[in-house]
C-alpha positions as CSV (number, residue, x, y, z in Angstrom):
1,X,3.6,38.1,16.9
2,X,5.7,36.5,14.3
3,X,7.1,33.9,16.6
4,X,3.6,33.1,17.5
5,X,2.3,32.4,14.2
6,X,6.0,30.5,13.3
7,X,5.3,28.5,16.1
8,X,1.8,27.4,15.5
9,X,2.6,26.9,11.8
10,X,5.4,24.5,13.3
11,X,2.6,22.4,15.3
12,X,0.5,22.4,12.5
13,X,3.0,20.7,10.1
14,X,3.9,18.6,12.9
15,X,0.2,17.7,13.5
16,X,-0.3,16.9,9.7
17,X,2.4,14.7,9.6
18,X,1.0,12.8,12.6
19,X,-2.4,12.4,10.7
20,X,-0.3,11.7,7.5
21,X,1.5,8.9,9.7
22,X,-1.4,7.9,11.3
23,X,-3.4,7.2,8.2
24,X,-0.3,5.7,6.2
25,X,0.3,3.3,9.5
26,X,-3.6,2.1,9.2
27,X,-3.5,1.6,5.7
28,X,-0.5,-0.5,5.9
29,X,-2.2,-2.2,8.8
30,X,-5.6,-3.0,7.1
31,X,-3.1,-4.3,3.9
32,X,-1.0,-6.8,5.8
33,X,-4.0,-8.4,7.6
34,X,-5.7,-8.9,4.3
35,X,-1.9,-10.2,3.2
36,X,-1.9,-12.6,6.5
37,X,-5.2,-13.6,6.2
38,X,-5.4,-16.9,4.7
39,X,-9.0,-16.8,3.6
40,X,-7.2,-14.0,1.4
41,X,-4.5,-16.0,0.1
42,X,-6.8,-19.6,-0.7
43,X,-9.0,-17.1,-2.7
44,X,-6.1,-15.9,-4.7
45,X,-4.3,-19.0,-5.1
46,X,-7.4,-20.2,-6.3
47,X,-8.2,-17.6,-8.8
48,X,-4.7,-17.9,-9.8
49,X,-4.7,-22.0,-10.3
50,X,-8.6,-21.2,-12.2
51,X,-6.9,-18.5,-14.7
52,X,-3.9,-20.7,-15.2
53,X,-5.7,-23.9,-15.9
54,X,-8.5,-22.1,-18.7
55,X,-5.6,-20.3,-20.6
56,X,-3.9,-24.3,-20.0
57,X,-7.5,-25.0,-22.1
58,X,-7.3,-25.7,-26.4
59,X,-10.9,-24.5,-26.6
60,X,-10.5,-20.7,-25.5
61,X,-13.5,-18.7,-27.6
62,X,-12.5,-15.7,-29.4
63,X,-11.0,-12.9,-27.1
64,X,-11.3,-15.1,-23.9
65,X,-7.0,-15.3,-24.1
66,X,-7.3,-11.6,-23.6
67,X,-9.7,-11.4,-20.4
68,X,-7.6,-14.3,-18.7
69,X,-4.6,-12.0,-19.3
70,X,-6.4,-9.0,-17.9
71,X,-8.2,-11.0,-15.3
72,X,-4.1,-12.6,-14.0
73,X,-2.8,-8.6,-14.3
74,X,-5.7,-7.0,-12.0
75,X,-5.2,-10.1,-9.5
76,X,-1.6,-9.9,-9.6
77,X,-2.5,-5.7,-9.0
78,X,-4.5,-6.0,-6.2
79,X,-1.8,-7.8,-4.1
80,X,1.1,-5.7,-5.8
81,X,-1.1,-2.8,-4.4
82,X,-1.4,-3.9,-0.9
83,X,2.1,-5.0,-0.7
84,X,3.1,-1.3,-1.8
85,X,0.5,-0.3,1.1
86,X,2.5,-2.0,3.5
87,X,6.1,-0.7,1.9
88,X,4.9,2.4,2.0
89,X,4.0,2.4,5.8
90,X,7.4,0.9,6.8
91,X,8.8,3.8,4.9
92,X,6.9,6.7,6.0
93,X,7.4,5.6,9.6
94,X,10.5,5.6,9.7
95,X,11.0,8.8,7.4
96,X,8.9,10.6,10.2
97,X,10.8,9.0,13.5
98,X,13.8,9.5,11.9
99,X,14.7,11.7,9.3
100,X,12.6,14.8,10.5
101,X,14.1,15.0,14.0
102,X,17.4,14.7,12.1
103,X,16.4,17.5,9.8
104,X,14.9,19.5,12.4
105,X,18.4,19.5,14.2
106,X,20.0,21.2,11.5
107,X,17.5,23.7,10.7
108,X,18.2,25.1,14.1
């Protein structure tokens, strides 16, 4: 009875870590289309080229400095966020196809 319930706690981790890949893989997915898309990059570019020309400006009102700032930082976020998606699902993948059967062996 022990073996049995080692053995289906071994195919549950394993099936957890094929959902864990499985999501990991479509986030990083879903993160490098946006990344490729080039709707996606115009629109940041653009953004980018808007909040650098207004902070460029000599008549910013009082505070408006700060929100261009902020508004640079949560654009330059967003893409550091998908670009960490993507990291992140090259690095899981190959953590799962490669490490764990290594570390499997020596558990043996």
């Amino acid at each position: 009875m022990l073996a049995l319930d080692q053995t289906v706690n071994t195919v549950l981790i394993s099936l957890k870590r094929d959902l864990t890949l499985s999501n990991i893989e479509l986030k990083a997915r879903d993160a490098a289309s946006f990344l490729e898309n080039q709707s996606f990059k115009d629109a940041v570019d653009a953004m980018n080229g808007y909040l650098d020309a207004k902070m460029l400006s000599s008549k910013l009102l009082e505070g408006e400095a700060e929100r261009l700032i902020l508004s640079k930082q949560l654009l330059a976020g967003i893409v550091r966020e998908l670009n960490r998606a993507v990291t992140d699902g090259v690095v899981e993948e190959f953590n799962l196809r490669e490490v764990e059967p290594i570390k499997r062996e020596f558990r043996r």
